[in-house]
C-alpha positions in Angstrom: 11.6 22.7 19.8 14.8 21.5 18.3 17.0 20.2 15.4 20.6 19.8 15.7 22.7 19.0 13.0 26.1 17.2 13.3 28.4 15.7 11.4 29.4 18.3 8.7 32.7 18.9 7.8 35.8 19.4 5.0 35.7 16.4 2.9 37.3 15.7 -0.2 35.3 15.2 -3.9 34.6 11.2 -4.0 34.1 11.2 -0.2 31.7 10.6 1.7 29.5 11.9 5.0 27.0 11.2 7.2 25.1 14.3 8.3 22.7 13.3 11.8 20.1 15.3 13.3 18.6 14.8 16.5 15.0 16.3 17.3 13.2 17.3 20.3 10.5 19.0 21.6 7.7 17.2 19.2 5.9 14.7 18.9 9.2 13.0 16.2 6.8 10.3 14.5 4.2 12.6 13.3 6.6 14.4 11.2 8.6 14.7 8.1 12.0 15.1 8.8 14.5 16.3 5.9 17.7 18.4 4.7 17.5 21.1 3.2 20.8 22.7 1.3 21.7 26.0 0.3 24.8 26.5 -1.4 26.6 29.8 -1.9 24.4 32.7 -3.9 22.1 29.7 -4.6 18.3 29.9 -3.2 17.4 26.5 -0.4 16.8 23.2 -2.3 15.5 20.2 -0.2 17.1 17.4 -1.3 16.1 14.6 1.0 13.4 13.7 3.5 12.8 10.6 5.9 8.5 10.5 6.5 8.2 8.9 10.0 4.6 8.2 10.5 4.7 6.1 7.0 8.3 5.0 6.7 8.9 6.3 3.1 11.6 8.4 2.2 12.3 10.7 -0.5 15.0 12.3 -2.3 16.1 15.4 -4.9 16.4 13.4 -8.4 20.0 15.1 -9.2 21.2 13.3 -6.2 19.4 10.2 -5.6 21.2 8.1 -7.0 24.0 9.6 -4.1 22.1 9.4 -0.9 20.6 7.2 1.8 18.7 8.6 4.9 17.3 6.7 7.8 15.4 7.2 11.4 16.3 6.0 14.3 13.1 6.9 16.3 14.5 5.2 19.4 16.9 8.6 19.4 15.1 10.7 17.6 17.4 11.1 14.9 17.6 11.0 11.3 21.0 10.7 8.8 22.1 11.3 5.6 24.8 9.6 4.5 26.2 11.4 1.0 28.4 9.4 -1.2 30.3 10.5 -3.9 30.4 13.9 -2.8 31.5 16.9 -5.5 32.2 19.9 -4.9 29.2 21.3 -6.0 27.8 20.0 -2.7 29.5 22.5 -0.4 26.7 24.1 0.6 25.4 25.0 4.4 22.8 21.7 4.8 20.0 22.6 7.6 17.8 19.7 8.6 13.7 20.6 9.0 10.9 19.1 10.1 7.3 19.4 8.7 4.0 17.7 9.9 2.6 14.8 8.5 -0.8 14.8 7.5 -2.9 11.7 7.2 -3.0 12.4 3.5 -1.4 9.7 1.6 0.1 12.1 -1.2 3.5 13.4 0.0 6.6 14.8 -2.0 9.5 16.7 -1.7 7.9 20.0 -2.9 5.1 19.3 0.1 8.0 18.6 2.7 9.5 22.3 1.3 6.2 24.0 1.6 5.2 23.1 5.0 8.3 22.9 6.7 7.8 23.9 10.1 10.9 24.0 12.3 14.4 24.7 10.8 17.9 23.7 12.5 21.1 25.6 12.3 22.9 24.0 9.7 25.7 22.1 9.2 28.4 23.2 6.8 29.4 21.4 4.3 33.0 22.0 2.1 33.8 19.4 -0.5 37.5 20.1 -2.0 38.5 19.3 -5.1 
């Protein structure tokens, strides 16, 4: 299994970036994939999430209004694109994966909680 994140980078605040990560080794349309940011002396937030097997995605509510991610399940890759970066976004952003259930109740907090395989992570340094 694995996740690997490209596309991070030194940007500066008011840029923008488009983070990619490219999975293998699972079945990629039976699972929840997502980034997951962890700035530093901070604890890992997730902040966005692309469900494959139901086409919805999700995203943190302090930075929604900021972010667009997308699958391309042809490559079995998902993006974030950030806009409007700060620098309060430098932060080291690892992409994860978690299963999807049949359930139809899914959220950010599940996608956290049953993350099952991590990537790397791509750092990310927004100057001001």
């Amino acid at each position: 299994v694995q996740l690997v994140e490209s596309g991070g980078g030194l940007v500066q605040a008011g840029g923008s970036l488009t983070l990619s990560c490219t999975a293998s080794g699972f079945p990629f349309v039976d699972y929840v994939i997502g980034w997951v940011r962890q700035a530093p002396g901070k604890e890992r937030e997730a902040v966005s999430c692309f469900d494959n097997r139901y086409g919805r995605t999700y995203y943190v509510d302090s930075m929604k209004d900021r972010l667009t991610i997308s699958s391309d399940k042809s490559k079995n890759t998902v993006y974030l694109r950030m806009n409007s970066l700060k620098p309060e976004d430098t932060a080291v952003y690892y992409c994860a994966a978690a299963f999807r259930d049949s359930g139809y109740y899914f959220s950010m907090d599940k996608f956290f909680k049953d993350i099952l395989y991590w990537g790397k992570g791509a750092p990310v340094t927004v100057s001001s």
